[in-house]
C-alpha positions, 0 to 999 in steps of 0.5 A: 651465117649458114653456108646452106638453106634447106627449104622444105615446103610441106603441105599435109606431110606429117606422113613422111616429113619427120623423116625427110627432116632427120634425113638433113639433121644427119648430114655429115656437113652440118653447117645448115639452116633449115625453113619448112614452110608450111603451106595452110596444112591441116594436119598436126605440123604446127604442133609436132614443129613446136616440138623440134629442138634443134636450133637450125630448124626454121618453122614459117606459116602461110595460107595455101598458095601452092608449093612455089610461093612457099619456096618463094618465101623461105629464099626471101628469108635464107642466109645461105649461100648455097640453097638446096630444096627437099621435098616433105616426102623424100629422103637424102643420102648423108653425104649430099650437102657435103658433096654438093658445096664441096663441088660448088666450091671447087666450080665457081662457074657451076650455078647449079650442081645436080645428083643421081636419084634412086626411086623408092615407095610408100614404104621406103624400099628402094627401086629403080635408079635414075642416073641422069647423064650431062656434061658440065658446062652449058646444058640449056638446049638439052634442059630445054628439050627434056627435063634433065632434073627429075625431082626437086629434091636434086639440086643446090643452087647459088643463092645469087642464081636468084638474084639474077634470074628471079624465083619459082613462077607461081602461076605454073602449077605443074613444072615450075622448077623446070622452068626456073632451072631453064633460066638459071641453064642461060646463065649459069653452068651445070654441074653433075655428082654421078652418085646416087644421093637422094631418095625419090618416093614415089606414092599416090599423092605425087602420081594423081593430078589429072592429065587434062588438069596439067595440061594448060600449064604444061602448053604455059611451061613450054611457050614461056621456055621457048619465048626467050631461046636463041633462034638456033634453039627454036628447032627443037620445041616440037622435040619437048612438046613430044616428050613432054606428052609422052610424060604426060602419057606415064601419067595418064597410066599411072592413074588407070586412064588408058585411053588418056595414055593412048591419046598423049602418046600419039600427040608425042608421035605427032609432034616428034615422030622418032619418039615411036622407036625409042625404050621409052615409047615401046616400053609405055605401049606395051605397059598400057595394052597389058594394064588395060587387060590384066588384073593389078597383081598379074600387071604389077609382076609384069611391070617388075619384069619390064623394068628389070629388062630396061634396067639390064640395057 
């Protein structure tokens, strides 16, 4: 039996899953099984699948019901006893798996153990770092209050954690692994490699639903964190539904929808006024006055330069 599952949901991803795949099949841990689930693609999957030679690769079919009932069924299906998720689209360092079992292995309380991730684009070339910062142990209320795990490529988790506290919640369609990784934090510790080992690519797909669309599942998302919070935790949800628009905000100008960006960003303010004095927010007004004017080439050398000065603070 494998000490690790892979899981690799994939939808339409034969433009990145080849090397997202060899990025598994060249962990220096090798002691894996991997499940692609592919979910209803009308691409070339099946066919390039029936070509993979290695013996640890599992190939599952199903009709399109969205990434976490894919998830969903291949932890129905996994032997392993740590279990780890890779998007179709992203990348891992070599040393990921090694790192993260021998760090579960040595924190038998630690449920879920995360990495530090590191931005790339379409092409693969590398851009900003996300160094994530929590202290082991009991990290709900700051879970809670913000995600602290950026992607979904980050963490391996305990293949019990799911026994006790059930699977993805497929009726969410936007921040169902924040919401599985809240009721995992209420019973399990955390645990956090400061190493940056997982490539997060960032392309039009993954940048394009609508803000108004993720909307009702982000205001779910949150009502169903909350309802289940000690009392001493309820003070700081007006604190998640600001950051949770300010993201929501990102997103908006991301899709060239400014006055969507403008509108978020005041609902974040109003919901959590401090947000208005933070990088973040200033960095995101001014990021919206100068996309709304600018042509893209002159916006985009702009950019660069603002993230190089976020960077160098």
């Amino acid at each position: 039996m494998p000490k690790v599952a892979v899981i690799i949901p994939a939808y339409n991803a034969m433009t990145y899953l080849p090397e997202s795949l060899e990025s598994v099949l060249q962990q220096t841990f090798t002691d894996f099984e991997v499940l692609i689930v592919n979910d209803g693609s009308s691409d070339n999957i099946v066919q390039w699948a029936n070509s993979l030679t290695d013996e640890r690769v599992k190939f599952i079919s199903q009709s399109n019901q969205g990434v976490s009932t894919a998830r969903n069924l291949a932890i129905s299906k996994a032997s392993g006893e740590y279990i780890t998720f890779l998007d179709a689209d992203d990348l891992w360092h070599r040393t990921k798996l090694e790192k993260q079992v021998k760090f579960l292995d040595n924190n038998p309380t630690v449920g879920l153990v995360a990495t530090w991730v590191i931005l790339t684009d379409e092409q693969g070339n590398l851009g900003a770092e996300v160094k994530i910062d929590f202290k082991q142990g009991n990290i709900r209320k700051e879970l809670i209050e913000i995600n602290a795990i950026p992607c979904g490529s980050i963490p391996m988790v305990r293949r019990n954690c799911f026994d006790k506290v059930g699977l993805f919640d497929p009726t969410l369609r936007f921040g169902e692994d924040w919401e599985l990784w809240a009721r995992v934090a209420a019973d399990y510790d955390f645990g956090l490699i400061k190493e940056l080992l997982v490539y997060y690519r960032q392309h039009s797909k993954n940048s394009s639903k609508n803000s108004q669309e993720i909307l009702p599942d982000f205001d779910r998302l949150i009502e169903k964190m909350y309802s289940s919070v000690p009392k001493e935790l309820l003070p700081i949800k007006n604190k998640t539904y600001g950051r949770m628009n300010l993201y929501i905000a990102w997103k908006s100008l991301e899709n060239k929808d400014y006055k969507g960006a403008r509108d978020f960003c005041n609902r974040a303010t109003k919901y959590y006024p401090q947000l208005q004095y933070t990088k973040n927010y200033l960095r995101l007004k001014m990021l919206i006055l100068v996309k709304s004017k600018l042509n893209t080439d002159v916006y985009r050398r702009f950019k660069n330069v603002v993230n190089k000065i976020q960077l160098q603070k």
